[in-house]
N, C-alpha and C positions, 0 to 999 in steps of 0.2 A: 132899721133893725128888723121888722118883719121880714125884709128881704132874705136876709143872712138867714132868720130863724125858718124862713120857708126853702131854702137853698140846704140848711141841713138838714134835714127831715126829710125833707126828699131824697137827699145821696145817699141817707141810711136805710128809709126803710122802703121808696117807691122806686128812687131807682137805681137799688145796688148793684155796686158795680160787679159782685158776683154773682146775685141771683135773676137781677135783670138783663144785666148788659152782658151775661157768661164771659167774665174776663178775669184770669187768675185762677181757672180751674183746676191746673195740675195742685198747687200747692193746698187747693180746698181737698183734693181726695188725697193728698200722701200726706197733708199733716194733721190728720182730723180724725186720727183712731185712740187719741187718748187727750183728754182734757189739757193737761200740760204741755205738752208740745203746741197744741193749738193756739192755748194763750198766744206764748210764749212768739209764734209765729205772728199773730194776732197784734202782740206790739209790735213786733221788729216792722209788720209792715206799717202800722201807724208810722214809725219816728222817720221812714224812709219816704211813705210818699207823703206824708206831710213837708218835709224840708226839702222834697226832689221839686214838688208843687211850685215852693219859694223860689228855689235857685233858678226851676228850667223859664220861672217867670220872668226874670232878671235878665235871666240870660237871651230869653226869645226876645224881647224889648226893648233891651237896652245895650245890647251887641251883636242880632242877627239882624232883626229889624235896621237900624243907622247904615250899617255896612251892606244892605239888599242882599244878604247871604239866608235868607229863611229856609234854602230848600236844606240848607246844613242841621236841621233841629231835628234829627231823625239821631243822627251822630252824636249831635251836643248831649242829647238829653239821655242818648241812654251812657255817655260816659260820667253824666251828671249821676244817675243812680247807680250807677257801678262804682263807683267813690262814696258813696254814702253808704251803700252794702258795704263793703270792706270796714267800714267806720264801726255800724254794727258788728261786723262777723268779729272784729279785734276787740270791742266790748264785751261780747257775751263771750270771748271766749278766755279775758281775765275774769271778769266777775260773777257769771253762771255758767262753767265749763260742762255741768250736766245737763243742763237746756242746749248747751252751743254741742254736745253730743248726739242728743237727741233729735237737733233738729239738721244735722246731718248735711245731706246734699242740698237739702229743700231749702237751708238760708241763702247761699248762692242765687239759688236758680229765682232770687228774688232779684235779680238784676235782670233777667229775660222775664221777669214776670206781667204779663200782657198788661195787667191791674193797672199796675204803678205808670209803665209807658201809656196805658192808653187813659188816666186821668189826668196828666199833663199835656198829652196832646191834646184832651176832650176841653181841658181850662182854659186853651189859647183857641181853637177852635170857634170854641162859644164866645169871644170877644171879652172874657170876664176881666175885671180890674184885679189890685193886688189882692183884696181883703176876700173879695166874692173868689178867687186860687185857693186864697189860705181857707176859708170854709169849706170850701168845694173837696179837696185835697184831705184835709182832716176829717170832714164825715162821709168822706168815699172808703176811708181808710177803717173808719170807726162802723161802717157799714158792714166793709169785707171780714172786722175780724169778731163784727156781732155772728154773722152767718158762722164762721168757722168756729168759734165758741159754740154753737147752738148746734152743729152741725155732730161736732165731737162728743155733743152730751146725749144725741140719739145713737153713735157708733159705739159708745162705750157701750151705751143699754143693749143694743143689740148682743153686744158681746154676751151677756148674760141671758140672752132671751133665747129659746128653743125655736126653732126655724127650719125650714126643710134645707136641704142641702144647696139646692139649685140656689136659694136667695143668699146665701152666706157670702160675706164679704161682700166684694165690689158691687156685686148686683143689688144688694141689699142697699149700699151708701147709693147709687146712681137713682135709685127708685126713691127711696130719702129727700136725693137733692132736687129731686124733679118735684116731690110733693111739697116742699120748701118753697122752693121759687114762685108755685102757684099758690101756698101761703102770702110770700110778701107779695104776690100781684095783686093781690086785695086791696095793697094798699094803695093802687092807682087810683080809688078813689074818693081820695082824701085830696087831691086836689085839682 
């Protein structure tokens, strides 16, 4: 049990897959100028690379692994999350068509999103069993969409804040995320 609880606390806060490990950065700067959207980005990746986690684990083990086909899991995996994207994109887009508006090109490009492919290759990589994927997987996910919550509530303020022209916008979010990152890098020493 320690194990699990030392294995999510670390994918959340020491080594985020966005603020440590820079992976999944387009969708932290294009969805992260209004609270809503972010969320909203925020689950879709939760529910995607949580179940991409499960699936590409099944699938690396129990049909690339027997049949000596491993070098195919590059292929398997991202048609693995490009089927669970579509799953999402056709959810949100009966039940919150003003979220699935908003969040535009950016729920897509969660099928190329480096995140999602590089926490299922990072699960199978590290030799992890099924439970230590599904942790792994879920607080990688519940990491990316802390940062991008947290990220969106300093871009909205900024919106409101006077500032010289040169920092507005991107300069200002890029200087943000930099001073972010070496926030959670504090937290490498915890363990």
């Amino acid at each position: 049990m320690t194990e699990y609880l030392l294995l999510f606390v670390s994918a959340i806060l020491v080594n985020n897959i966005l603020l440590a490990e820079y992976l999944g950065n387009c969708p932290f700067l294009g969805t992260s100028q209004k609270m809503g959207t972010a969320t909203g980005m925020g689950m879709a990746v939760i529910f995607v690379l949580t179940f991409a986690g499960a699936i590409t684990y099944v699938i690396y083990w129990y049909l690339l692994v027997p049949f000596e086909i491993e070098y195919l899991r590059t292929i398997a995996f991202i048609l693995v999350i490009a089927a669970l994207v579509q799953l999402v994109e056709i959810v949100l887009q009966k039940s919150a068509p003003a979220l699935y508006k908003a969040l535009g090109i950016f729920l897509p490009l969660i099928t190329t999103n480096c995140a999602v492919f590089g926490v299922a290759i990072k699960a199978i990589d590290k030799d992890y069993d099924f439970m230590q994927t599904m942790v792994y997987s879920f607080s990688s996910a519940v990491g990316f969409a802390l940062a991008l919550v947290l990220f969106a509530g300093m871009r909205e303020r900024f919106a409101l804040t006077r500032m010289p022209k040169v920092l507005q916008g991107t300069a200002s979010g890029l200087i943000a995320a930099g001073l972010m990152s070496l926030a959670f890098y504090g937290f490498k020493g915890l363990f």
